[in-house]
C-alpha positions as CSV (number, residue, x, y, z in Angstrom):
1,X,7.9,4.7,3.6
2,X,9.7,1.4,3.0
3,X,11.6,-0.2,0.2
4,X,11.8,-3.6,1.8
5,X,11.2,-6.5,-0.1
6,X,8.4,-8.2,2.3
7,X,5.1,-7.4,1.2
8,X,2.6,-8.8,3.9
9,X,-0.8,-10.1,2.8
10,X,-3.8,-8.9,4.4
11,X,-6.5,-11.5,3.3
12,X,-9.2,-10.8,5.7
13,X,-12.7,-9.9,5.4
14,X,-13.1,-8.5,9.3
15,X,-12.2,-5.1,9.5
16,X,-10.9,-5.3,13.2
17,X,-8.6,-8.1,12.3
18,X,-7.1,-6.4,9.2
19,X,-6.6,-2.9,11.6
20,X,-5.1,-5.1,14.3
21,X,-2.7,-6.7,11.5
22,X,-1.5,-3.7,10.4
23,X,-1.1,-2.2,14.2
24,X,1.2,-4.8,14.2
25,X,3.2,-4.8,11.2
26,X,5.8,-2.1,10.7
27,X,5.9,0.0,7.4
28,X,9.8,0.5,8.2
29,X,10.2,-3.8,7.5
30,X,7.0,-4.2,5.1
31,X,4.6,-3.3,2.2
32,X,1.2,-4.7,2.4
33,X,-0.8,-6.4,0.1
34,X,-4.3,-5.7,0.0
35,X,-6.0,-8.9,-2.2
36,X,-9.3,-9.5,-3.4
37,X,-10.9,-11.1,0.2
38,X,-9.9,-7.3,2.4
39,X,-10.9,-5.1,-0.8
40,X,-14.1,-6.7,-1.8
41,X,-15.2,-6.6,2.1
42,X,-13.6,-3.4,3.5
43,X,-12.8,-1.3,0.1
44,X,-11.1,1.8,-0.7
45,X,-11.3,3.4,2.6
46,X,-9.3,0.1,3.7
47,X,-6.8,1.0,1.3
48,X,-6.7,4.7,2.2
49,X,-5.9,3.5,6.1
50,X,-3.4,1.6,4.8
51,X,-1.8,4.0,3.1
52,X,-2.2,6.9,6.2
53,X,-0.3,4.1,8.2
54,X,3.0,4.6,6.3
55,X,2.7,1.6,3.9
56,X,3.3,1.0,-0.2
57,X,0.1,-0.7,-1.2
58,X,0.5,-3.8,-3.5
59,X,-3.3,-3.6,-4.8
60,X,-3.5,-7.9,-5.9
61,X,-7.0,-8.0,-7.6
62,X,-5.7,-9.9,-10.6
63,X,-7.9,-8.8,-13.1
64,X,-8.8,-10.9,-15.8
65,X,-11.7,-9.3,-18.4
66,X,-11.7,-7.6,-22.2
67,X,-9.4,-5.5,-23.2
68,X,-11.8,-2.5,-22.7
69,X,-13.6,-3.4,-19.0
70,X,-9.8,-3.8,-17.5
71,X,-8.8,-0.2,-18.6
72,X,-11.8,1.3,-17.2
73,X,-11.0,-0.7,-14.1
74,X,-7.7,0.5,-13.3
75,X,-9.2,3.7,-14.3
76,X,-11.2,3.5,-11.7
77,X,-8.0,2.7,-9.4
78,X,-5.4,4.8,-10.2
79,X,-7.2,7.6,-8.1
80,X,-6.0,5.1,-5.0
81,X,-2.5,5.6,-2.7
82,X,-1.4,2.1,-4.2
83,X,2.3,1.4,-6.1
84,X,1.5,-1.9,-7.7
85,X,-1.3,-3.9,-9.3
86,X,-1.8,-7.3,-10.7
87,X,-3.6,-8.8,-14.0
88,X,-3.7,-12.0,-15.4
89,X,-1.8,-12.5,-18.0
90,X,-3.9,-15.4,-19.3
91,X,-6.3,-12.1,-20.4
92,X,-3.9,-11.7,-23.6
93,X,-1.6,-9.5,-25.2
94,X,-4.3,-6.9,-25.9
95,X,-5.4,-7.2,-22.3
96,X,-2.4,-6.6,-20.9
97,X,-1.6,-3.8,-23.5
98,X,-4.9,-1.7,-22.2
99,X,-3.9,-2.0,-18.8
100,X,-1.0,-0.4,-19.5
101,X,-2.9,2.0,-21.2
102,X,-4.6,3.0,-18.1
103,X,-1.6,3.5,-15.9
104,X,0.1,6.2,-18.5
105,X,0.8,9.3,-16.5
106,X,1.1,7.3,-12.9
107,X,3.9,5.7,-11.0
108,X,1.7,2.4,-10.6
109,X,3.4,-0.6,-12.0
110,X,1.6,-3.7,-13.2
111,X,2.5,-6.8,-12.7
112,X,0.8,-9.7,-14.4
113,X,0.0,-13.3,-12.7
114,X,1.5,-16.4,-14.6
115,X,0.4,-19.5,-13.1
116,X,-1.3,-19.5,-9.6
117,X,0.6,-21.3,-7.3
118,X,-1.7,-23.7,-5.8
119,X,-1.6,-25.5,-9.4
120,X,1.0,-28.0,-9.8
121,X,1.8,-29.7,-13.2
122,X,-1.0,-32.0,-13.1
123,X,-3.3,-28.7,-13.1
124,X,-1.6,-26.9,-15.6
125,X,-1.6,-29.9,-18.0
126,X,-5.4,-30.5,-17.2
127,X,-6.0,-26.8,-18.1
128,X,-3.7,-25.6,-20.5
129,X,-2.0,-28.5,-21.5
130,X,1.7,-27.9,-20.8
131,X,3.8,-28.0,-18.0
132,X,3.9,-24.9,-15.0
133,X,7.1,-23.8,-16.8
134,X,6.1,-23.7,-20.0
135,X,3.2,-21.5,-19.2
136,X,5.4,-19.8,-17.4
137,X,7.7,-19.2,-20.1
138,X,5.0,-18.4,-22.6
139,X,3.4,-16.2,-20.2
140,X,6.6,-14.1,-19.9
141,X,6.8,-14.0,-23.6
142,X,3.7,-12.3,-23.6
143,X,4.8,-9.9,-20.3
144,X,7.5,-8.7,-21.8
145,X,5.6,-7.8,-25.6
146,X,2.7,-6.1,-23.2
147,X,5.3,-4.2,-21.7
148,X,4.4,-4.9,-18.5
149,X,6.0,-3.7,-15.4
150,X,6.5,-7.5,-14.0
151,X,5.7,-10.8,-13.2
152,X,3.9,-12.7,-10.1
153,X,5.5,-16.2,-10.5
154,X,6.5,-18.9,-7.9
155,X,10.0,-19.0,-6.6
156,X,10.1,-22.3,-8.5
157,X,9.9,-19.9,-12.0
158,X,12.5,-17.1,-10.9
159,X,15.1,-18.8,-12.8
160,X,12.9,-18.4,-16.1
161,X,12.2,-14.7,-14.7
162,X,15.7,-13.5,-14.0
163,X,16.8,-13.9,-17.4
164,X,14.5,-11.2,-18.8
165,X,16.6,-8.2,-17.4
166,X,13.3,-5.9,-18.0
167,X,11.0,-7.7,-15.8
168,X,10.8,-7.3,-11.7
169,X,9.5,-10.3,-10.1
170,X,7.0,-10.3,-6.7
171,X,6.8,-13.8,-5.6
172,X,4.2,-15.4,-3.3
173,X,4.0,-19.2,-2.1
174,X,6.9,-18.2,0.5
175,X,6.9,-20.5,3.6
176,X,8.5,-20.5,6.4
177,X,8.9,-24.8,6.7
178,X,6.9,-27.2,4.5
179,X,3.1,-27.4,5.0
180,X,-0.3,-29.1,4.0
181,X,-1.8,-26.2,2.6
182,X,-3.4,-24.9,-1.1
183,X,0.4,-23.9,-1.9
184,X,2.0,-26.4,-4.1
185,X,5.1,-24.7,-5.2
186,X,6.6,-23.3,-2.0
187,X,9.8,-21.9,-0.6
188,X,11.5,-20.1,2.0
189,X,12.1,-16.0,2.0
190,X,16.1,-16.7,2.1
191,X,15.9,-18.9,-1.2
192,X,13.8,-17.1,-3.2
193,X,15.6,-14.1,-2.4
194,X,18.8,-16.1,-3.3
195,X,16.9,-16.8,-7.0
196,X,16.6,-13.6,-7.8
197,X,13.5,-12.5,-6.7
198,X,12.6,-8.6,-6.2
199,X,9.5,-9.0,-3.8
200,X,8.1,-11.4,-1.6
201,X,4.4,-11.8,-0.9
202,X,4.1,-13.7,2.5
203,X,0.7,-14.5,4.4
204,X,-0.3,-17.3,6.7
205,X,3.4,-17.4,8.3
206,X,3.1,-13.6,9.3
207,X,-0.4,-13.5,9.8
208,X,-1.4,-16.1,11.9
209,X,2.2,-16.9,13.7
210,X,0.7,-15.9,17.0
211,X,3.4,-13.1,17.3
212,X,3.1,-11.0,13.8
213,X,6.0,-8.5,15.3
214,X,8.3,-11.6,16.1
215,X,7.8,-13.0,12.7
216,X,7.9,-10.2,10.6
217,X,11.6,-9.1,11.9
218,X,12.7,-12.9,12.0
219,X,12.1,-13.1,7.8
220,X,13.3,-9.4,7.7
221,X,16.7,-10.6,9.2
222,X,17.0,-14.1,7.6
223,X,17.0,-12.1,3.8
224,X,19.4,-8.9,4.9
């Protein structure tokens, strides 16, 4: 299995698609990330395909709940092929403490979310009045007193990440040129890479390039 740094997102509800996406993709170049859209729909058999194809798993179901119902969760996940999972970390300290709880005795790391990056300042100061990086920053504050494995942040943060030696980073929001999309704080592979950043979740320009194979090896290449 790989080490590589790309972890592809499979975001689709249709199981043909998501088997023909991961015909395509080469375990040898990519992990996969298996969100909240191909779990809900195609479930834990999904995942166990996944996993008989040769690919690390990045389970991204960002749990958010009480203390108690996200333990049980994972709990109820650990029994799965996957290497990584994401909570919010919005939940709170003791949130992110339980989750922990639930991962003693596996090699699954947990990685919580900081500040989704479709929201742009405007957002953040409408919900949580404070800047991205400031909730970023507090965020990691908590992060690191959970004890958490990581963080999911926007390339935009890494410089806030890659000061906290303890933390690993995955980093979604990669692009491959600007676009109109729901991504506000965007980047390309080679910069984020250049930050600092451990992982890179990419989507839309893998997935839907028209050549997945082509693409795939073209961001492979552009961060060796």
């Amino acid at each position: 299995m790989t080490d590589s740094r790309i972890i592809v997102a499979i975001d689709s509800y249709n199981y043909k698609n998501s088997v023909a996406l991961l015909d395509a993709l080469n375990p040898e170049l990519c992990m996969v990330k298996i969100g909240s859209v191909a779990f809900n729909s195609l479930g834990r058999d999904f995942v166990e395909l996944t996993y008989d194809r040769g690919f690390k798993i990045f389970l991204d179901l960002k749990l958010h709940d009480i203390p108690n119902t996200v333990r049980e969760s994972i709990k109820g996940l650990i029994s799965l092929p996957i290497q990584m999972l994401t909570i919010h970390a919005s939940g709170g300290l003791q949130m992110m403490k339980a989750a922990m709880e639930a991962v003693q005795g596996t090699n699954i790391k947990v990685f919580g979310v900081t500040a989704l990056t479709s929201l742009s300042d405007k957002d953040t100061n409408d919900i949580y009045k404070r800047d991205v990086v400031e909730l970023v920053n507090s965020m990691l504050d908590l992060i690191e007193a959970a004890g958490l494995d990581g963080v999911v942040c926007s390339p935009h943060e890494l410089v806030s990440v890659t000061r906290r030696d303890s933390l690993l980073s995955i980093t979604p929001g990669i692009r491959l040129i600007k676009t109109n999309d729901d991504q506000d704080r965007i980047m390309t592979a080679k910069q984020a890479i250049d930050l600092g950043a451990d992982y890179l979740v990419i989507g839309r320009p893998i997935t839907t390039s028209g050549d997945v194979k082509k693409s795939l090896n073209e961001i492979y290449q552009s961060i060796q």
